[in-house]
Each structure stands twice: as C-alpha cells, then as structure tokens.
MITORTOR-596934 format. One record per residue (C-alpha): x, y, z; chain. Coordinates in steps of 0.5 Angstrom, whole numbers. Each point is the difference from the previous one (the first is absolute). Example, Ala and Ser with C-alpha at 12.3 -4.5 7.8 and 13.67 -1.06 7.14 Angstrom:
# residues 2
PT_25_-9_16_A;
PT_2_7_-2_A;
***
This chain:
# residues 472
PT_125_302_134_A;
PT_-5_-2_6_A;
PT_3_0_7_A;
PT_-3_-1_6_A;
PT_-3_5_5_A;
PT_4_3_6_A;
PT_-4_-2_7_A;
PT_-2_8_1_A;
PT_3_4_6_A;
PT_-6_4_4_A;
PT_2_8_-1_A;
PT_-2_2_7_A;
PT_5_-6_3_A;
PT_7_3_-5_A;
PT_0_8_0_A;
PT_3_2_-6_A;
PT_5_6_0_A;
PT_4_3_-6_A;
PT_7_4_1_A;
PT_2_6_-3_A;
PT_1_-3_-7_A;
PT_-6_-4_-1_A;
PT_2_-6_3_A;
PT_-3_-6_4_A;
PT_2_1_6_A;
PT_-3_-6_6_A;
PT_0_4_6_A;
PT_4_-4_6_A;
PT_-3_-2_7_A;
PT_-1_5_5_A;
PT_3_-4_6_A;
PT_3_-7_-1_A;
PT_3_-4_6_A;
PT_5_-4_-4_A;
PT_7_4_-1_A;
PT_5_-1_-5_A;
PT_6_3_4_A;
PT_4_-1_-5_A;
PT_-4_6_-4_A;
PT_0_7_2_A;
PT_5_-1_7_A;
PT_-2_5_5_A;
PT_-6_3_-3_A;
PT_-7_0_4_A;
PT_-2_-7_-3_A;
PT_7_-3_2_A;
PT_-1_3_8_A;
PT_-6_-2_0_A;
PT_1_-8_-3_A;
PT_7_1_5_A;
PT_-5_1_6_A;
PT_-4_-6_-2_A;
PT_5_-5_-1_A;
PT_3_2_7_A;
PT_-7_-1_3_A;
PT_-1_-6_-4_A;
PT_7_-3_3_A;
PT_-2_3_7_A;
PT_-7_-4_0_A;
PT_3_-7_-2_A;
PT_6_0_5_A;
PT_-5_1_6_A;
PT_-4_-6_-2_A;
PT_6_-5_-2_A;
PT_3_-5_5_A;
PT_5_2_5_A;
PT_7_-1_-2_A;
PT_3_-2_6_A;
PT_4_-8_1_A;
PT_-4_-6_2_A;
PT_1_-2_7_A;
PT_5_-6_1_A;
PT_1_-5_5_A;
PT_-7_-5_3_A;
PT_-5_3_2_A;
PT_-2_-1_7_A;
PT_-7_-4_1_A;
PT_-4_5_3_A;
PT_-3_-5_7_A;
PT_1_-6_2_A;
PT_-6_-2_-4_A;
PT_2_2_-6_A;
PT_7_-3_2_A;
PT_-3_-7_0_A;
PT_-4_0_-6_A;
PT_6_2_-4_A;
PT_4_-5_3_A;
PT_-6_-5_-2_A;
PT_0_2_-7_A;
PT_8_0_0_A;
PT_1_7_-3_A;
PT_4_2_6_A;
PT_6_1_0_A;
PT_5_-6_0_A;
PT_4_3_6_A;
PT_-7_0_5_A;
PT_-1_-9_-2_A;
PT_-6_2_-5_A;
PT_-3_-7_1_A;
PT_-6_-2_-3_A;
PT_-6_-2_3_A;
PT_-4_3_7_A;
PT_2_-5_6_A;
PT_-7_-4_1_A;
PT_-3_1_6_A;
PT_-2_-6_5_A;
PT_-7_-2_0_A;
PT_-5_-5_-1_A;
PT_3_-3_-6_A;
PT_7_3_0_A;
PT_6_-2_5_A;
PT_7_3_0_A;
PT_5_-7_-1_A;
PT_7_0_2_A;
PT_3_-3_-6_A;
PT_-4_-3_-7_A;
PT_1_-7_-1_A;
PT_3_-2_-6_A;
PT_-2_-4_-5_A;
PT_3_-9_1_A;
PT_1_-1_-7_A;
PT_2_5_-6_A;
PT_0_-2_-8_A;
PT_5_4_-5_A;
PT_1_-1_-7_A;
PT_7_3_-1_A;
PT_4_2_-8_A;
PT_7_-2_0_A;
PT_4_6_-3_A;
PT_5_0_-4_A;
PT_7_0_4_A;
PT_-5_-2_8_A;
PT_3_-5_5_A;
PT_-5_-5_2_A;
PT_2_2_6_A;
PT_-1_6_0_A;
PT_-7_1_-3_A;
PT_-2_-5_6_A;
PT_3_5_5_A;
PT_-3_5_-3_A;
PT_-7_-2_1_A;
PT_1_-2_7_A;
PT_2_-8_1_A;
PT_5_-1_5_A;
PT_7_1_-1_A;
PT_1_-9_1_A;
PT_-6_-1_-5_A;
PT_3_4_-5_A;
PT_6_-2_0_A;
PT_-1_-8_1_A;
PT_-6_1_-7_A;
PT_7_4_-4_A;
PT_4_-6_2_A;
PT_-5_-5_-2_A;
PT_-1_2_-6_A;
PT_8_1_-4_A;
PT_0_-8_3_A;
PT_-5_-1_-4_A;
PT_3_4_-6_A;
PT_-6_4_-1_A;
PT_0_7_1_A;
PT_-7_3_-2_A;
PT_2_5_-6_A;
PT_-2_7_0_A;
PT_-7_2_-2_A;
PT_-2_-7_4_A;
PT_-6_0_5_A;
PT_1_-2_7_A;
PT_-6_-3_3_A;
PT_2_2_7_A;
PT_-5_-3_7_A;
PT_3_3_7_A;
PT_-2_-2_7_A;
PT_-1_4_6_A;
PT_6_5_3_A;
PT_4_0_6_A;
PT_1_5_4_A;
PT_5_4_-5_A;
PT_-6_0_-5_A;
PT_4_-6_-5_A;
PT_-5_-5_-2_A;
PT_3_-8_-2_A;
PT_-1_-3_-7_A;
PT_-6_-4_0_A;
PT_0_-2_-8_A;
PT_4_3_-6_A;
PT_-1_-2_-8_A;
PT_2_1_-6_A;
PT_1_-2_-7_A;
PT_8_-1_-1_A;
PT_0_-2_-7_A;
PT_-6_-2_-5_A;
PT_0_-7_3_A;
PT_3_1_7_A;
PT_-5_3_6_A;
PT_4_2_7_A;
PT_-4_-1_6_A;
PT_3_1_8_A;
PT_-5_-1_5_A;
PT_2_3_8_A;
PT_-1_-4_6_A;
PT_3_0_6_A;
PT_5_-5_-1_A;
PT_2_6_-6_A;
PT_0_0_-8_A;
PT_-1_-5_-4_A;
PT_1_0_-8_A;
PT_-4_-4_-6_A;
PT_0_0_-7_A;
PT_-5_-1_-4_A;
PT_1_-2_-7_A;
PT_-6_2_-4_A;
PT_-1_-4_-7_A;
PT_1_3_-7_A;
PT_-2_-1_-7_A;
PT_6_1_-4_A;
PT_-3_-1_-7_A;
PT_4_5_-4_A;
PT_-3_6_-4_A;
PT_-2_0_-7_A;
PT_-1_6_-4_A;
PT_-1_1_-8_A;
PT_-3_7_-4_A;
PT_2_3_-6_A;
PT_5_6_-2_A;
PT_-2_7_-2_A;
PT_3_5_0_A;
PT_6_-2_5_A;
PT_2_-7_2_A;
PT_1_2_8_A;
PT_-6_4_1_A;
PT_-4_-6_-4_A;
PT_4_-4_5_A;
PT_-2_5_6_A;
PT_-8_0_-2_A;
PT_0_-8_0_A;
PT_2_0_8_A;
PT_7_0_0_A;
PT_4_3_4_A;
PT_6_5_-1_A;
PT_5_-5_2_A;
PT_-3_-6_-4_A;
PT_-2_5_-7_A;
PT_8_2_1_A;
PT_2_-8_1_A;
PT_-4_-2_-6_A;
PT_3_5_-4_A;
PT_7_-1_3_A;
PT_-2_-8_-4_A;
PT_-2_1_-6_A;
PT_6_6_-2_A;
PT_5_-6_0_A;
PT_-4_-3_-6_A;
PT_-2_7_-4_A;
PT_-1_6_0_A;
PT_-5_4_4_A;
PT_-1_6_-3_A;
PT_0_-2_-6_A;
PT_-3_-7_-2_A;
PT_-6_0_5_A;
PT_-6_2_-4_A;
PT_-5_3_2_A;
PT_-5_-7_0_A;
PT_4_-5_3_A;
PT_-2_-4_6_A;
PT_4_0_6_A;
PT_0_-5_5_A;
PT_4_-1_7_A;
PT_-1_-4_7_A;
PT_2_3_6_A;
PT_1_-5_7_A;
PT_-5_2_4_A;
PT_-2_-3_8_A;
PT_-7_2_3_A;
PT_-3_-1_6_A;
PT_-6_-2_4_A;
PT_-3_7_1_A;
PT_2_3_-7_A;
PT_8_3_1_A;
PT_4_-3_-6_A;
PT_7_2_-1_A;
PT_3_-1_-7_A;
PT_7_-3_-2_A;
PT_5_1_-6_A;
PT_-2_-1_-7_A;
PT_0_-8_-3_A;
PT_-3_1_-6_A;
PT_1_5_-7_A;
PT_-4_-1_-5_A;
PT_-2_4_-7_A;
PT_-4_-1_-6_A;
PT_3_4_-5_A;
PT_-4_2_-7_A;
PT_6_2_-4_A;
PT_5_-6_3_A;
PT_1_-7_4_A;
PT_-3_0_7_A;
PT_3_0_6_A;
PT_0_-5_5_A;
PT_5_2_7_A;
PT_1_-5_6_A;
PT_4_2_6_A;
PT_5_-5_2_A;
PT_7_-1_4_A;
PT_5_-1_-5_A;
PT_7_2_2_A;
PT_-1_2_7_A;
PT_-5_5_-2_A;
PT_-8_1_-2_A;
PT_1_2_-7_A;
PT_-6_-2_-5_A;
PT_1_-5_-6_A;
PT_-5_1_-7_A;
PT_-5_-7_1_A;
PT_3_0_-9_A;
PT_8_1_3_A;
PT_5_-4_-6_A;
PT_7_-1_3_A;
PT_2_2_-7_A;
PT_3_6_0_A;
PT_-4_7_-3_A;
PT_2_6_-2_A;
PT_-3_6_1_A;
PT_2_7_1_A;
PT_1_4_7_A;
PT_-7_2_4_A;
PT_-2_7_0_A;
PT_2_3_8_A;
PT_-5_5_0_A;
PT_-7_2_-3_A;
PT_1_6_-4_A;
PT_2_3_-6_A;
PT_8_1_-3_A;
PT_1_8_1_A;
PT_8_-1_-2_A;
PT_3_-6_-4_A;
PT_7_-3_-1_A;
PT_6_4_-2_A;
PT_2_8_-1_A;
PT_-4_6_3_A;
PT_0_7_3_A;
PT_0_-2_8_A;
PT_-5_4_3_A;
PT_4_1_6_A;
PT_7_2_-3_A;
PT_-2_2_-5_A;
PT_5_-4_-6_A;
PT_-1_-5_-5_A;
PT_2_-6_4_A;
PT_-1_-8_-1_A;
PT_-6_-2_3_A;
PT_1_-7_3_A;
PT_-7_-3_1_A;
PT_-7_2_-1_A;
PT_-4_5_4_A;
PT_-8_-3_1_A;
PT_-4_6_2_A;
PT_-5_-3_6_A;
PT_-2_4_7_A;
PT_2_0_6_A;
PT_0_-7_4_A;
PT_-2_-3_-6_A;
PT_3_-9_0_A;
PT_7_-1_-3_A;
PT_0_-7_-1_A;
PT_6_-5_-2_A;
PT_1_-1_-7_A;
PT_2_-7_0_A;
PT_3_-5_5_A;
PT_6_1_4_A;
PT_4_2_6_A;
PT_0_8_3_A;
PT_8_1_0_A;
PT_-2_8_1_A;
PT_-5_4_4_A;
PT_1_6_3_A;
PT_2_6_-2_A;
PT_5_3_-5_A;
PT_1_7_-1_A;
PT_-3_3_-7_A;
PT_-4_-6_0_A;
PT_-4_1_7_A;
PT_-2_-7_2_A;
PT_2_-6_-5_A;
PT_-1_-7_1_A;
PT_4_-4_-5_A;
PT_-1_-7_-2_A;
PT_4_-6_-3_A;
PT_-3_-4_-5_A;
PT_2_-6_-4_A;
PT_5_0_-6_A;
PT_4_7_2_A;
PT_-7_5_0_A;
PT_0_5_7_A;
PT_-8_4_0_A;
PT_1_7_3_A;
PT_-5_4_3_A;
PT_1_6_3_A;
PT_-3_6_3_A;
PT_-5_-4_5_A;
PT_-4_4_6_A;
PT_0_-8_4_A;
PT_4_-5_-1_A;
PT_-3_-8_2_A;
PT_4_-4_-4_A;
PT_7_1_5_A;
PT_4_-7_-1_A;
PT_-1_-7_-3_A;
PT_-4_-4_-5_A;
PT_-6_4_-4_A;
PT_-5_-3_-5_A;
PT_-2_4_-7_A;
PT_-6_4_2_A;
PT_1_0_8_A;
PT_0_7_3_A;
PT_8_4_1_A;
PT_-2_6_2_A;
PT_-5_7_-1_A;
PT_2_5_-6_A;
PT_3_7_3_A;
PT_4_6_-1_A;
PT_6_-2_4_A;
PT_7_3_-3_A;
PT_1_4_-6_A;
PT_-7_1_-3_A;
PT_-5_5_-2_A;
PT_-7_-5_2_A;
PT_-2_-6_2_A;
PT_1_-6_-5_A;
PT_4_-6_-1_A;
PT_8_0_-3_A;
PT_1_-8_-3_A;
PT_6_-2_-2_A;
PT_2_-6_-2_A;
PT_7_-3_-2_A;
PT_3_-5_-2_A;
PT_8_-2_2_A;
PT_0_7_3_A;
PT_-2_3_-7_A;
PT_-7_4_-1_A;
PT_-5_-2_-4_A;
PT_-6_1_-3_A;
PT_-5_-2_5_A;
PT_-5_-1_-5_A;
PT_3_-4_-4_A;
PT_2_-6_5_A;
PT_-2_-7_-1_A;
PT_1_-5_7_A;
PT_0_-8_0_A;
PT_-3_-2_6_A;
PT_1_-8_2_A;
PT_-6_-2_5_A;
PT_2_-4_5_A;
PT_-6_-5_0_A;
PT_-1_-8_-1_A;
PT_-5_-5_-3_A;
PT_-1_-2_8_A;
PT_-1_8_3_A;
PT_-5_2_-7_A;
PT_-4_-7_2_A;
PT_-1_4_7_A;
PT_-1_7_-2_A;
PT_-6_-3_-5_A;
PT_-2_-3_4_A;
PT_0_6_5_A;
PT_-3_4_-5_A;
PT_-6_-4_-2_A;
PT_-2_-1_9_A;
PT_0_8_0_A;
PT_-4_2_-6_A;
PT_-5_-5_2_A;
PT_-2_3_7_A;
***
C-alpha cells in the first residue's frame, strides 16, 4: 500500500536523545517562560512562573485607570467667558437659567427693543378629541374666555356639535393686554351635508349654516362566490356591517353554509350619499340578491312592515310554507341528541340539544322567527337566550360569549348573540336545544310553518322596488 511521504524535520533543529532503555526520548526546552502551576508546586520552574505571574500582575495594574468615584454635582464654569457660552448652548445647569442664545450687541443694524410686537392676526387648524369641550379646546389655544364661550353656546343651538376627530379652521385677531385674541372666523364641516361658519365682529359672533349639496344615489355591488361568502363580500367593496346585513338577509331564506356554492353571484345595494368634494357616507342595506346554480334566486327588498324593516322575497306567496329550523351557527355537530358520557360530570345523562363546534366569537343567529322571552344567564347553561315561536316550539341557545338579542321580536336569521364558553363547559361552542310544550326535541328533526304577512298591494310595491334597485 502506497502512503504519502511525511514533511521531513531538518536533524540539526530536533536533537535526538535515548534513555537507558533505547527509548526515543524528545529532549524539553531549557527555559520556558510559560508555567503550568498546577504541575511540580513549589520546584524551580513553579518559583520562577510565580515570580513572572506577580510581575505580570504588578505591570498592569501600574498601567490601569484609577478606581476611584466619579465626581458629583455640576461642575463650575472656569470664567465668566466660559460661563456664557455654556449658557448660550444650554448645557448650563438649570438652576443658573441656561438660556440660549448670545445677547446681540447694539450696532449699525442691530438695536435692543422693549418688547416684540406680536402678530395681528393668527390661523389655526385645531382636531376634536374625543371627550373635548368646545369650550376648552378654544381657551386652550388663546381665544379670550367671552369668544370661547359665546361660539360653545352658538354651536348646541344650533344642535351641531363638531364630533371627535372633526378639523377646526380657526382665524384669531390680535391680543389684548392679557394676551387673549378674539375670534375673527371659525369653520367646520358638522355633517356631511351641513358646514358651520361663526364670523367675529365688534357687535360680536354670528353663526351660518351652510348646506352643501349631496348625490344620494345608492351603491350597487355584484361579484361572484369563492371560497367564502363573506370574504367574496368584502373583496367586492362592502363593508364589515354591510357583508354582515347581507347575510343576516338571506339566513331568513337558506342556509349560508351549506346552500351558497361556490359559483353563485351575489348581489347588494347600500344607501349611500356623496358630497361635492369626494366624502360619501353610507346607509343601510336596501337590497339582497343571489343567483344560485343549485337552487331558485333570491330577490330581497327592505320594507317597513309592522313597525319595523324587516326584508320581503320579491317571489313571496301568502300560502303558508313549510321548512325546517334555520342552522344558528356555522359549524359542525360535535355531540347529538340523546344520552352520553358528560365531559364535565362525568355520567351518562341526557343530552337535551345539539352542540356545534364553532370558535370564539363566531354569529349566532335565530332560527326562525319569534319573540325573546329569555336572555341572560342561567346557571349550568352560562348565557342563554330563548325564543318562543309559534305552534308551542321554544329554540334554546346556550353558553353564549355576548348576548345581542335582549328582548323583543326577532327574524330567523337575525343575529342573537356570539358563541362562548359561559357556564358548565369545557370550550367554546353553541349548546341548541329546541322544545316543544316544554318537552326536548330533536332539533334536527323540527319542521315549522311559517304564514308571511304580505298582500297583493305590498308585493305590486316590493316588485317594483326590486326591479328600480337592480336597475342603478
């Protein structure tokens, strides 16, 4: 086997010494000023690595900075020179004034004055915080104590307090002798469509509104569903509120999670009014609208019907028509109807209900239409809502993180409250229960019939309605 040659080691530079056996023995260094004082204590070679460890030690702690404390206090100025330019570049201490800036000289160009003469007329553009008193925020900002109040109590006459996070376009006159200026013009924009002006003169304050023309056409919005209704919604302009409404809309018809396919093409219009220089403010949802590929369409028109806005189908029957309780809750059943092993107690006992698993937060709507006779809490079941419907049925919904629906009439589909880990339970989810003459039931299993409240004269409206709004 062939094995590379090792680098050679010139003879003279390593003596070669044996010992008495014949052994290779390498000879060690004569003077070395490195010492192992671990090894051989007090022999020769230990003294001597003692000695320069001691040096070594003496050596440094000649050349190391002194150890004593830093002095305290300001140091003094060293002449009323070096006084003076501290003071100029305020590095003074506070107590000796520490001013900044050289007193000027009098000469050719500059002349010490008595006092500087302040300027006649000061603008301002002041922001409404939230809880500020107009008032206040006047004084705050120099107007003399009469003007301040006079313009607050001009303004709740008017009924048109500026709102937090309002600009103020602010114009004072020159100051009196206390340094407080009068109020020379004062603007803002109250609402969308109202702008407050209060002019200063010597007979005092005056106020003008001024009503600024709007475009109320409403907002039409269209796009098609992906991989979620409400996002869909979202990413073709609507707002959180409005994507809300419109699903709070259609929940009285099907259900959301299971009967909007992916495909389907929504449709909405929002009120809406735009000024002159571009700022809109937008209302509530007036139309609801769906083309479904696996079903019929919907056609959803907002209209007041029994002292309320409740939405009417533009394909309403007066017939009755029978269909099953509305899903409260977007989410898969994680515990049925009947006996099981109680995650908490621990036995077999009667499970009333249906338990969705859906997170935190997530909407809990009504499962049909009816009137809130509980909301609150009840012991084992955290926050519970109830609602009596029609023919004897009771819809229970329990372990809720926020209750809405706290009393009155409700619509299947409009939003009760938010799922929650209240009372006896182990996570958040929604504990629905339904009952019929006070007896449990299988929710799943339930069939309602619902009689809508519409005529011939309200639908001729309703059509019509439908048919102006799809046409913006």
């Amino acid at each position: 086997m062939f094995h590379s040659p090792r680098p050679l080691v010139a003879a003279a530079a390593v003596p070669i010494a044996f010992g008495r056996a014949g052994v290779l023995r390498r000879p060690q260094p004569r003077f070395n000023l490195v010492v192992d004082l671990t090894q051989q204590p007090f022999s020769k070679r230990w003294w001597r690595g003692l000695a320069t460890l001691t040096a070594l030690v003496a050596g440094v702690s000649q050349l190391a900075p002194p150890l004593g404390a830093l002095p305290a206090g300001t140091p003094v100025a060293e002449g009323s020179d070096q006084a003076r330019q501290e003071a100029a570049l305020a590095v003074g201490a506070l107590s000796q004034g520490s001013a900044t800036g050289l007193t000027m000289s009098e000469g050719p160009l500059a002349r010490p004055i008595v006092s500087a003469p302040a300027r006649q007329s000061r603008s301002l553009s002041l922001i409404v915080s939230p809880g500020d008193d107009l008032a206040r925020l006047l004084g705050r900002n120099g107007v003399r104590v009469a003007d301040a109040l006079q313009a607050a109590a001009l303004v709740r006459a008017e009924k048109a307090l500026p709102a937090p996070g309002t600009t103020l376009s602010l114009r004072l006159g020159a100051p009196d002798g206390a340094g407080q200026r009068p109020i020379e013009h004062l603007q803002y924009r109250a609402r969308l469509d109202l702008e407050l002006v209060i002019s200063g003169s010597d007979a005092g304050l005056t106020v003008e509104r001024r009503q600024l023309g709007l475009d109320r056409t409403p907002l039409r919005i269209r796009g098609s569903v992906g991989g979620g209704l409400y996002w869909a919604l979202r990413s073709a302009g609507a707002s959180p509120t409005q994507a809300a409404d419109y699903l709070q809309a259609i929940g009285g018809s099907l259900d959301v999670g299971s009967e909007v396919m992916p495909g389907d093409r929504f449709e909405l219009v929002v009120a809406q009014a735009k000024s002159a220089d571009g700022r809109t403010l937008s209302g509530g949802l007036l139309y609801a609208g769906l083309e479904r590929s696996g079903g019929s369409d919907l056609s959803l028109v907002r209209v007041p019907l029994g002292g309320k806005l409740q939405w009417i189908s533009e394909t309403a029957s007066p017939e009755p028509v029978r269909s099953g309780l509305l899903t409260p809750v977007a989410g898969p059943i994680t515990s049925g109807f009947g006996g099981r092993m109680h995650p908490i107690l621990r036995f077999i006992r009667m499970h009333k209900g249906v338990d969705y698993g859906a997170g935190w937060g997530a909407p809990i709507v009504a499962a049909a239409d009816g009137q809130v006779i509980r909301a609150g809490w009840t012991g084992g079941y955290g926050r519970q809502v109830r609602i009596a419907h029609e023919g004897g049925l009771v819809t229970s919904y329990s372990h809720m993180s926020r209750i809405v629906a706290e009393g009155g009439f409700v619509r299947r589909g409009e939003l009760i409250g938010y799922v929650g880990s209240s009372g006896l339970s182990t996570g958040p989810h929604l504990h629905y229960e339904v009952l019929k003459d006070g007896v449990p039931v299988n929710p799943l299993g339930v069939t309602m019939v619902s009689r809508p409240l519409v005529d011939n004269r309200l639908m001729a409206a309703v059509r019509a309605r439908a048919k102006a709004l799809r046409g913006l």
